[in-house]
C-alpha positions, 0 to 999 in steps of 0.5 A: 735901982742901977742908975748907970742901966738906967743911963744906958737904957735911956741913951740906947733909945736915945740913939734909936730916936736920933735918927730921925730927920725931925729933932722935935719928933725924936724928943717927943718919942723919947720922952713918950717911951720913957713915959709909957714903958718905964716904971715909976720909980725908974723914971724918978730915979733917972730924972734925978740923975738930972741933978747930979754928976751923972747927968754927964753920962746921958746923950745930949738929945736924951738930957734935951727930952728929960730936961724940956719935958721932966714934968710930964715924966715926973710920977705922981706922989 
């Protein structure tokens, strides 16, 4: 699993969901896209960039929805 695609993906919705007038809403569209489009293992791989150096490469808004929201994008074991 690519990380840097993953990072790329994730800020290009990102970018599409800043537009929005309403903060609150574009997190929970982030997150709520990542949550029903993306495979399991492409959300644990991104997630743990959460904790590492790469976290840096995710748009503020992107790190704001996975952060605030990481438990419920977590897959189950």
């Amino acid at each position: 699993m690519n990380v840097d695609n993953l990072v790329t993906m994730a800020n290009q919705i990102g970018g599409f969901f800043e537009s929005q007038p309403d903060r609150a809403a574009s997190l929970d569209a982030i997150s709520d896209h990542i949550r029903k489009f993306w495979a399991p293992r492409m959300r644990r791989a991104l997630l743990e960039t959460l904790d590492t150096d790469a976290a840096e490469q995710l748009s503020p808004i992107v790190r704001t929805a996975l952060e605030r929201d990481r438990a419920m994008l977590t897959p189950a074991s």
